[in-house]
N, C-alpha and C positions, 0 to 999 in steps of 0.2 A: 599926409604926403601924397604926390601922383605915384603912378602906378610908373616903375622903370621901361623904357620902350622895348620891348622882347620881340625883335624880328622873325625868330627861328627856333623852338621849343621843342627839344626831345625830353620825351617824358621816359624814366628807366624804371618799368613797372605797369602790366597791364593789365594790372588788377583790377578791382571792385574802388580804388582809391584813384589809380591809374585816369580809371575814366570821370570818377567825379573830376579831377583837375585836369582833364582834357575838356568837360564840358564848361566849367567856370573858365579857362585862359579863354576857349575861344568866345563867352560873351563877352568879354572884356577887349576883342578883336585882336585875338592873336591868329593868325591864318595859317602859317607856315608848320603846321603842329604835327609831332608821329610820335612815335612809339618802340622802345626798343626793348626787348625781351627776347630770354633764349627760347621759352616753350612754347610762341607763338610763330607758323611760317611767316616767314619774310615776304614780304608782298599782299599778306594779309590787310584785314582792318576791323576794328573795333569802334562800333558808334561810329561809321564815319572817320576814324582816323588811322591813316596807315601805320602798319608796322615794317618800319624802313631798315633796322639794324635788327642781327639777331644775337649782338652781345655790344657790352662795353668800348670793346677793345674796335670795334669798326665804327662808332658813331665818332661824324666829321660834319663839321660843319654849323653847328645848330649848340645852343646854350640848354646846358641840362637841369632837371630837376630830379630827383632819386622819387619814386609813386612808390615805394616798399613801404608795406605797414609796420611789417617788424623793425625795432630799434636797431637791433645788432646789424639787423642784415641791411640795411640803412645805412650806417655808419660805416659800416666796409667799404660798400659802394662808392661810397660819399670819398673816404678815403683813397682807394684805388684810384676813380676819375679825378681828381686835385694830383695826385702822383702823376698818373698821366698828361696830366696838362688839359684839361679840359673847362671850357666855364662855365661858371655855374650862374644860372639866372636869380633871383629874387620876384617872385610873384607875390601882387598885392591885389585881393580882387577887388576892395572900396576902399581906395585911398582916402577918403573923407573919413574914415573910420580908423585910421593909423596915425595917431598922434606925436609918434615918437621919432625918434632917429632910425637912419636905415638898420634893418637886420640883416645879417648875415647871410653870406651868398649859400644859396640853397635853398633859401629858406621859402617858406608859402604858408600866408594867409589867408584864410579862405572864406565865404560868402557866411555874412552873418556877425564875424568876429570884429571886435576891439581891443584896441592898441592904447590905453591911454600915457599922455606925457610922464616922460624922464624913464618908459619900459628900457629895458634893453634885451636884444632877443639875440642868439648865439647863430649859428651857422645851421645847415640841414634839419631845420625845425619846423616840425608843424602846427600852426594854430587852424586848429580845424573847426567849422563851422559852425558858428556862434559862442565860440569864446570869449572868453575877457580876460585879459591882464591889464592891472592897475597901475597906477601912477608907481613906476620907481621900481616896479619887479623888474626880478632880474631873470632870464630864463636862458640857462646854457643850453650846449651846443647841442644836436639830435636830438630833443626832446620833443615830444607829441601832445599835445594838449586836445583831447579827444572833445566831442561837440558839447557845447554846454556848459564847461568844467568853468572854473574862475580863481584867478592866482590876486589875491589880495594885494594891495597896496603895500610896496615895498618888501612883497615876497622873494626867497627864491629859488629856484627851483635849478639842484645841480645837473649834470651832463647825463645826458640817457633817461631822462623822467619819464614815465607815461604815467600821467593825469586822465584816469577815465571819466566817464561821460557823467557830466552835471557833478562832479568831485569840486570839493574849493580848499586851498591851501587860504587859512585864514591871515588877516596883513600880519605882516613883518615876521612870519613862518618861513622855517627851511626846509628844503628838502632835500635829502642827500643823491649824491652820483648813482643813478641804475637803481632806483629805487622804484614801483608801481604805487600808485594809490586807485583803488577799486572805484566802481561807479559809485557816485551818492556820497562818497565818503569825505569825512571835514577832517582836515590836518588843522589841529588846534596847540599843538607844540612842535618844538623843531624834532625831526627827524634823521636822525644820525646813523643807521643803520643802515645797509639796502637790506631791502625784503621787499615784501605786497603788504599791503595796509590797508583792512579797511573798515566800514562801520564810522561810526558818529559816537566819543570822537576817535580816529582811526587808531587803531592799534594791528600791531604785525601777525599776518596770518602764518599758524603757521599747520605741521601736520596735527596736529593734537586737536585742533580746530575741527580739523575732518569725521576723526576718530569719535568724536562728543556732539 
């Protein structure tokens, strides 16, 4: 699919993540771009890009994206600005590489990644650079798909997931609401529980792991 036309991009988050998707929107010629965060001065800038609001509650004007790495704190934000009335954009940064139907406002994919047909992707979700999900996964709402990971063909994967870096949910796997799977780690059965999982093939960490 093309990339949706985004005149006006405030990013809420001026992180280390912040600014990767400040630098990917603007090659893809989004110009209008800032930054809204409370523990940065207003009138600042980051890489080149201003920080124009210093909270939620004053950003006008401009379609937003949530840049927070963390899920929860993610999902709040996500929540609060939709309460408030605010909209939320859909960044795609190779359209040639999203095979699927639109996702979810919020949402962002990012340089490297694939989308292939019949995916469907939930709202505030990130596929982060160089993923993959397959034909027919299903990927709820807030979840983060860290670089690398890959959601098998008609996986899928419930609300709040973080899928770490180079992780693969094997096809036709589930994975439960708020649940982690660690880096490298292969989901080879469905997943019912929330915890952290990890290892090949993943099983739940837990403290006793620590302790041994």
């Amino acid at each position: 699919m093309s990339n949706e036309q985004i005149d006006k991009l405030c990013l809420f988050g001026a992180g280390a993540h912040g600014r990767v998707v400040a630098h990917q929107a603007r090659s893809i010629g989004v110009k209008d771009l800032c930054f809204a965060d409370d523990a940065l001065p207003t009138g600042s800038s980051i890489d080149e890009t201003p920080v124009l609001f210093p909270d939620l509650e004053s950003v006008s004007g401009y379609a937003m994206l949530i840049t927070v790495g963390d899920i929860r704190t993610r999902q709040r934000i996500f929540d609060q600005s939709r309460a408030s009335g605010h909209p939320h954009a859909r960044l795609i940064i190779e359209g040639a590489r999203f095979l699927s139907e639109d996702p979810g406002e919020g949402t962002m994919v990012l340089i490297g990644a694939f989308v292939n047909i019949g995916a469907k992707i939930g709202k505030n979700v990130i596929v982060n650079s160089g993923a993959i999900v397959e034909h027919d996964a299903i990927i709820d709402d807030h979840c983060h798909l860290a670089p690398g990971s890959v959601v098998g063909g008609a996986a899928k994967l419930g609300c709040g997931v973080l899928l770490g870096s180079n992780a693969t949910v094997l096809p036709g796997m589930s994975v439960c609401d708020w649940s982690t799977i660690g880096a490298g780690a292969v989901v080879c059965d469905h997943i019912k529980e929330p915890g952290t999982y990890i290892g090949v093939p993943a099983k739940k960490f837990t403290d006793r792991d620590i302790r041994t």
